[in-house]
C-alpha positions as a Markdown table, in Angstrom:
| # | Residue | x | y | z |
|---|---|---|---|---|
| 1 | Unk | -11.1 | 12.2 | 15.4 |
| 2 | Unk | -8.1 | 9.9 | 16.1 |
| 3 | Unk | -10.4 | 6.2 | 15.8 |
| 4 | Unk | -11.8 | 8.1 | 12.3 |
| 5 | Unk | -8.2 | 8.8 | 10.9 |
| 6 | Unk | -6.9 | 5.4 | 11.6 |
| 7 | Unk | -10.3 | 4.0 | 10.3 |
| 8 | Unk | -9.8 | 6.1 | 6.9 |
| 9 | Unk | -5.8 | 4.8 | 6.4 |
| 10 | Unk | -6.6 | 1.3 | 7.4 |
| 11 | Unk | -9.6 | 1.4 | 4.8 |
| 12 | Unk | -6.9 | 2.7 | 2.4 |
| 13 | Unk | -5.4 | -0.8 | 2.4 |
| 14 | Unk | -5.8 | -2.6 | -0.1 |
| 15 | Unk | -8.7 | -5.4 | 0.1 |
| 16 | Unk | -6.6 | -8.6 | 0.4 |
| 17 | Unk | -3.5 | -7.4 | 2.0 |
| 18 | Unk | -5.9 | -5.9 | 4.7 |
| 19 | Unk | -8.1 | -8.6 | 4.5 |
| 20 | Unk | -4.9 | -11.2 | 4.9 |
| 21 | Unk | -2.4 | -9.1 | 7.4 |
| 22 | Unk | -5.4 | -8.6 | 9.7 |
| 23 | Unk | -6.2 | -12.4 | 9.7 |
| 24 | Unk | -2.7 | -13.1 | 10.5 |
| 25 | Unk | -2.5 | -10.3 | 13.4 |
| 26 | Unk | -5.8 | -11.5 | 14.7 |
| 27 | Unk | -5.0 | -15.3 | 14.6 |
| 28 | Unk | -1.9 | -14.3 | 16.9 |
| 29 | Unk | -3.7 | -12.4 | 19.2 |
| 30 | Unk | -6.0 | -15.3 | 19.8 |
| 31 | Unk | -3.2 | -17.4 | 20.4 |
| 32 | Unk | -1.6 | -15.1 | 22.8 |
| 33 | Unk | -4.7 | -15.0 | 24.9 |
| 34 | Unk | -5.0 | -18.9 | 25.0 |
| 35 | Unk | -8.1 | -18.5 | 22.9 |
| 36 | Unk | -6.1 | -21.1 | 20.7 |
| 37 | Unk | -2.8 | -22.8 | 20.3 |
| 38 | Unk | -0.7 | -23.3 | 17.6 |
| 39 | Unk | -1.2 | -27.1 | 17.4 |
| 40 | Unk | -5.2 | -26.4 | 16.7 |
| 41 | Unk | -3.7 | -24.2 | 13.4 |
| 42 | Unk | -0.5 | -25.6 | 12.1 |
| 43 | Unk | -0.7 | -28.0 | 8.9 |
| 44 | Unk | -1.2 | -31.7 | 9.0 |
| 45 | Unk | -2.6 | -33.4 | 6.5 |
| 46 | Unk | -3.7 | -36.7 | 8.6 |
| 47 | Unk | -6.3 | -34.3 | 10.9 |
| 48 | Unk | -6.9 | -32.4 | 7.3 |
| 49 | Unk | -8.7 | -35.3 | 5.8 |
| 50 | Unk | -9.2 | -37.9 | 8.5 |
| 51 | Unk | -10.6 | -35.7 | 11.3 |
| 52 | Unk | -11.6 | -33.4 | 8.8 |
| 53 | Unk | -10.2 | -30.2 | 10.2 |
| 54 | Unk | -10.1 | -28.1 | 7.2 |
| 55 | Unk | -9.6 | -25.0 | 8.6 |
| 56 | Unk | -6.1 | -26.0 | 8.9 |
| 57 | Unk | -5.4 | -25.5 | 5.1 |
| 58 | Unk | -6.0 | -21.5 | 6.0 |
| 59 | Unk | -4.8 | -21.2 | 9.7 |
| 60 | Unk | -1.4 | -22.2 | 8.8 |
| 61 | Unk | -0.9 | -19.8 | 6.6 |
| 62 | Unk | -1.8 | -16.9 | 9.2 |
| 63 | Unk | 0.5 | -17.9 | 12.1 |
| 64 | Unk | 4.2 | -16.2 | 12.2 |
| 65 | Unk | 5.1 | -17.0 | 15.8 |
| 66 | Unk | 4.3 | -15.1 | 19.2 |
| 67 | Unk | 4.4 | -11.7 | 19.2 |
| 68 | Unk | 8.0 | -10.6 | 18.9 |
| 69 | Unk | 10.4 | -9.0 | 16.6 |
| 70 | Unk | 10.6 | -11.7 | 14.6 |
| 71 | Unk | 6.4 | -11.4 | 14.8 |
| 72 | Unk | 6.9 | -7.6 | 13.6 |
| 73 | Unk | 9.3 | -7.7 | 10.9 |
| 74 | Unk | 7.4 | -10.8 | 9.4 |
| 75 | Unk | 4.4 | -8.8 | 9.4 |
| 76 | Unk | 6.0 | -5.5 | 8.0 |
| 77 | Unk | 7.5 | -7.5 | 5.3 |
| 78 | Unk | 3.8 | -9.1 | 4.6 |
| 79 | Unk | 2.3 | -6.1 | 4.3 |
| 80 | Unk | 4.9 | -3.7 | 2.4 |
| 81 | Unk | 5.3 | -6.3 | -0.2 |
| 82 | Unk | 2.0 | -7.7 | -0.4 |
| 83 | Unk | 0.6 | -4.2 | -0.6 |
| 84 | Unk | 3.0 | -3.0 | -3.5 |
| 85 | Unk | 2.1 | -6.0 | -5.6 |
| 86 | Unk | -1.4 | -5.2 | -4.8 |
| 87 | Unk | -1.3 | -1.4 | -5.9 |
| 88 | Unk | 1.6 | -1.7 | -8.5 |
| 89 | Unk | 1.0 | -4.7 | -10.7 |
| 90 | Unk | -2.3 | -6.1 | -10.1 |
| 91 | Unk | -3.9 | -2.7 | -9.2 |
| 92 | Unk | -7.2 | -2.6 | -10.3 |
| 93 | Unk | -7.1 | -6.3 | -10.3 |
| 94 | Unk | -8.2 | -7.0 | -7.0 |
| 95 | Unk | -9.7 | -10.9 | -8.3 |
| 96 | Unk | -6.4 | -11.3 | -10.3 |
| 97 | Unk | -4.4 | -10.6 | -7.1 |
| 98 | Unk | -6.3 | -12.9 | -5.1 |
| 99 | Unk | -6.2 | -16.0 | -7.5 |
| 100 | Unk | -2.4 | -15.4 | -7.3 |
| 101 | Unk | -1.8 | -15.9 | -3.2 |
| 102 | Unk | -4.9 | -19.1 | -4.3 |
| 103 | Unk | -2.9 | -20.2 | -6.7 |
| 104 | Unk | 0.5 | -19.7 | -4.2 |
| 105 | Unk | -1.1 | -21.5 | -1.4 |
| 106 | Unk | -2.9 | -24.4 | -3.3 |
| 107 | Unk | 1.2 | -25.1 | -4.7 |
| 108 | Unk | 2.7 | -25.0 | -1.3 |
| 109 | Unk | 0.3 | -27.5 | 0.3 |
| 110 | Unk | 0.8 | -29.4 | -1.9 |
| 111 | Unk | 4.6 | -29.4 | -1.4 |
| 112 | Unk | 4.2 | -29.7 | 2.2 |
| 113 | Unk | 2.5 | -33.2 | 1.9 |
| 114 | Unk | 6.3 | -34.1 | 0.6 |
| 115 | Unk | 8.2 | -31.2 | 3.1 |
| 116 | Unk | 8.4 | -31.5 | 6.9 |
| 117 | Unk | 6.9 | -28.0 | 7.4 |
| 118 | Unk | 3.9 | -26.9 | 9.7 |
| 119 | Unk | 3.3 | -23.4 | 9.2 |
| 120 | Unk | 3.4 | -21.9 | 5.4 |
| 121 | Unk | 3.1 | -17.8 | 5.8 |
| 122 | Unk | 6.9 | -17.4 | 5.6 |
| 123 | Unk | 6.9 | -19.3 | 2.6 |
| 124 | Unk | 3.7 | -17.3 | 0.8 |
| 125 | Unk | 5.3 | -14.1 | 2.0 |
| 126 | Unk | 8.8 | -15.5 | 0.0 |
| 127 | Unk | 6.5 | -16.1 | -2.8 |
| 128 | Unk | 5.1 | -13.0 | -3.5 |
| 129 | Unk | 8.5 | -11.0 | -3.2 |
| 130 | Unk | 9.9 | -12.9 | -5.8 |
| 131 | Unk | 6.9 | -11.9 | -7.9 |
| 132 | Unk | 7.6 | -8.5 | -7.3 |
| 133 | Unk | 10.8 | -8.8 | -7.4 |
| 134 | Unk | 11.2 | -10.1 | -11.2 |
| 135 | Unk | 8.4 | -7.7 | -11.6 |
| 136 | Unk | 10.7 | -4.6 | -10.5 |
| 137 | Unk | 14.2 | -5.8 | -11.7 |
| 138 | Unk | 15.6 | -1.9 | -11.8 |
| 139 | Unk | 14.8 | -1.3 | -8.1 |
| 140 | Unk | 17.7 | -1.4 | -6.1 |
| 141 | Unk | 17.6 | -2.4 | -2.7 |
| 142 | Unk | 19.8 | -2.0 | 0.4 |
| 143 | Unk | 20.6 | -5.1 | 3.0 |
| 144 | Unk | 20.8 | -3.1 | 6.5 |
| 145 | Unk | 23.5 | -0.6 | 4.6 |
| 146 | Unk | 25.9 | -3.9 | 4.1 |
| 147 | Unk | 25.0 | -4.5 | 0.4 |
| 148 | Unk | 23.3 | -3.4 | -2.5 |
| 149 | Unk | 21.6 | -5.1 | -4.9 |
| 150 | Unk | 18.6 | -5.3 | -7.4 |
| 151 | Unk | 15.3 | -6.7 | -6.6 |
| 152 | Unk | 14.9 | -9.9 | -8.1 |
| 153 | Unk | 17.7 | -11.0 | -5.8 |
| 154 | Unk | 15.9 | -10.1 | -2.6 |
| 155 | Unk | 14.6 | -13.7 | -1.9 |
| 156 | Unk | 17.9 | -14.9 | -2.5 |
| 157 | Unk | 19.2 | -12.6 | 0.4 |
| 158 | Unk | 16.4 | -13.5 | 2.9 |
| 159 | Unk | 17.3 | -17.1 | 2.2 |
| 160 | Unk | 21.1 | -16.4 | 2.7 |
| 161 | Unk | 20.2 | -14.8 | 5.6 |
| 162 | Unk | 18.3 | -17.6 | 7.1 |
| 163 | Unk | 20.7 | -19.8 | 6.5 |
| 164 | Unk | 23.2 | -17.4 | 8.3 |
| 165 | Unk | 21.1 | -17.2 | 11.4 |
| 166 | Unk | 20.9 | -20.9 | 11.5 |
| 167 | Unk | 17.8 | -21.6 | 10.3 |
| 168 | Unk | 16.1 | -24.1 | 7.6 |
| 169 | Unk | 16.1 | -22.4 | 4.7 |
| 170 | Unk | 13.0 | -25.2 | 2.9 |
| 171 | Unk | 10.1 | -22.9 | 3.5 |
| 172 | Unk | 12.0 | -20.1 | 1.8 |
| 173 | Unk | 12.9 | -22.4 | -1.3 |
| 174 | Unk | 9.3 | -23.9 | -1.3 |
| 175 | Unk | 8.6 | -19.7 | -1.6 |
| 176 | Unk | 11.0 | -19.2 | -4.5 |
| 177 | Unk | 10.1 | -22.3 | -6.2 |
| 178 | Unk | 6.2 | -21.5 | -6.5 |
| 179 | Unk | 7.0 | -18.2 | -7.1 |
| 180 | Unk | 9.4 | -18.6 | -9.9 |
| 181 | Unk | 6.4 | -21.0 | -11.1 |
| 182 | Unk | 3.7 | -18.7 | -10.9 |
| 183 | Unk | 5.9 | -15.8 | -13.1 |
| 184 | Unk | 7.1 | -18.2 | -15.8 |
| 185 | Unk | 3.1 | -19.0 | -16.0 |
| 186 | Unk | 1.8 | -15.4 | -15.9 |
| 187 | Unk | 4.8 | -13.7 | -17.3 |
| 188 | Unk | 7.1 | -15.6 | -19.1 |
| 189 | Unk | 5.3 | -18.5 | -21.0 |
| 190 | Unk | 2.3 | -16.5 | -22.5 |
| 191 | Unk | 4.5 | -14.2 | -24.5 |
| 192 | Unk | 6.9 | -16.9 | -26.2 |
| 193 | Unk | 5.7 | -17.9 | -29.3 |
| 194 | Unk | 2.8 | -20.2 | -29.1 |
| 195 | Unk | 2.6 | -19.2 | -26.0 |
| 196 | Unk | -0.8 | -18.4 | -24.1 |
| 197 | Unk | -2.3 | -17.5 | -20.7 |
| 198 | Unk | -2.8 | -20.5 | -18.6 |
| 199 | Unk | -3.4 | -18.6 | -15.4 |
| 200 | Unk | -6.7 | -17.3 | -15.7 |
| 201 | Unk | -8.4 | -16.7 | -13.1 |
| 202 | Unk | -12.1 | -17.9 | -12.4 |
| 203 | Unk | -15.1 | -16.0 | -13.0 |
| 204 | Unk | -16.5 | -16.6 | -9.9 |
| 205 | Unk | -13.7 | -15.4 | -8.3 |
| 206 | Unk | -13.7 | -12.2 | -10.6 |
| 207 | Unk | -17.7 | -11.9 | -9.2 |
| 208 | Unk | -16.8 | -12.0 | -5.7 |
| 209 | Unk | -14.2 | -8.8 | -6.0 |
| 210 | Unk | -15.8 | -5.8 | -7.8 |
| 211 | Unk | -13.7 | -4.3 | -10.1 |
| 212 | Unk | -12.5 | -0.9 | -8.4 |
| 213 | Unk | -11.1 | 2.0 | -10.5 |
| 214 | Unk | -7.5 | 2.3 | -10.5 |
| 215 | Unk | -7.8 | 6.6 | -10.3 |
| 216 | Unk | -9.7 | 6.4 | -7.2 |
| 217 | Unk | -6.3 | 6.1 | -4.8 |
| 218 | Unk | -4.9 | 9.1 | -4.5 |
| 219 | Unk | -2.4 | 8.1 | -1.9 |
| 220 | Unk | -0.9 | 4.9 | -3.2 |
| 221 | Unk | 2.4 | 2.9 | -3.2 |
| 222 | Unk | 3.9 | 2.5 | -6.6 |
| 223 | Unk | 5.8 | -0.2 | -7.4 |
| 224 | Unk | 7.6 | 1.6 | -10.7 |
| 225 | Unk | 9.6 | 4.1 | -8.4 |
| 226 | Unk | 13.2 | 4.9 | -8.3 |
| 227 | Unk | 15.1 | 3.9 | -5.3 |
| 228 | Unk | 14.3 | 1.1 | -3.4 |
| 229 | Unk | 13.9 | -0.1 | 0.6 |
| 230 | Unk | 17.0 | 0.4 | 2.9 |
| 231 | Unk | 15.9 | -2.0 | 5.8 |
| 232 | Unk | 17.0 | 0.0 | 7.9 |
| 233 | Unk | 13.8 | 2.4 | 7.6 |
| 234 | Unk | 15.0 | 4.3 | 4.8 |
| 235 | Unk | 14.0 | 4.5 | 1.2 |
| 236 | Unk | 17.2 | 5.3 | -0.9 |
């Protein structure tokens, strides 16, 4: 009874964030039992195209560390916000959705060829809370009860925060950067005059993901809500 009622709420993820956080837990499993190391994932573009490792241009985006706290909130964080753009803005746009992390992740390798960076999540994960962010500019949020402030600042604050805890704050501004891209695209550009929707995502892409009907979610995590995250487990 207990296997079925996780099987029904982890079937009530959506597709890609469960498709993408379960990739990301399972990739540090098989790390943490030698299956594989982190130098047979990270990204390098030399064993990319000369030893024609491809599976790099994936892996790196799936490895957040060993298993930790730093492991766990990452991985919170992945999910909450992945899953509220999934079921908020782009619900019932399941091939939409995914064109967006595509489009995310084609943009940051191709920064890292310039950037000294091996491993990508953190920056994807920075990318798609900025999206949602400037998405949801009336939701307030709470830093840990020290400040308060609205959405589209909260991948300002994680990169403050990095840089507080002493810690490069590149991958967070490669994040911001291809995010702010991808909503001047998608939200900005096609509704100036003359404007028009560049973004548009592939019909092959649309084939793979059957269209699902936005009613059928009872249970669902809205992103137009009042209130927003206190991160200290609280919603205000």
């Amino acid at each position: 009874m207990a296997n079925q009622l996780m099987y029904h709420e982890f079937m009530q993820i959506p597709p890609v964030t469960r498709a993408y956080v379960t990739s990301c837990v399972l990739t540090t499993l098989a790390v943490q039992l030698d299956i594989v190391t982190p130098y047979q994932l990270y990204f390098n573009p030399e064993l990319i195209f000369k030893n024609f490792q491809i599976w790099r241009l994936v892996t790196n985006f799936c490895y957040f560390g060993p298993i930790g706290f730093s492991f766990l909130f990452n991985m919170l964080f992945t999910y909450r916000y992945c899953r509220f753009l999934e079921e908020g803005s782009f619900r019932g746009k399941t091939a939409d959705f995914f064109f967006m992390l595509l489009f995310g992740g084609l943009m940051l390798i191709l920064i890292g060829f310039f950037v000294n960076t091996i491993f990508l999540g953190n920056a994807l994960t920075i990318m798609y809370v900025y999206v949602w962010g400037r998405r949801n500019p009336s939701i307030r949020m709470n830093f840990f009860g020290l400040m308060n402030f609205q959405a589209p600042y909260l991948p300002w604050v994680l990169c403050g925060f990095s840089l507080l805890l002493g810690g490069s704050t590149t991958v967070d501004l490669m994040g911001i950067a291809v995010g702010h891209v991808y909503y001047y695209l998608e939200d900005v550009f096609p509704k100036q005059q003359g404007g028009f929707r560049i973004l548009k995502t592939p019909r092959f892409i649309e084939w793979l993901f059957e269209s699902r009907d936005p009613t059928e979610d009872e249970n669902i995590l809205h992103e137009e809500r009042p209130g927003g995250f206190d991160w200290d487990g609280r919603e205000q």
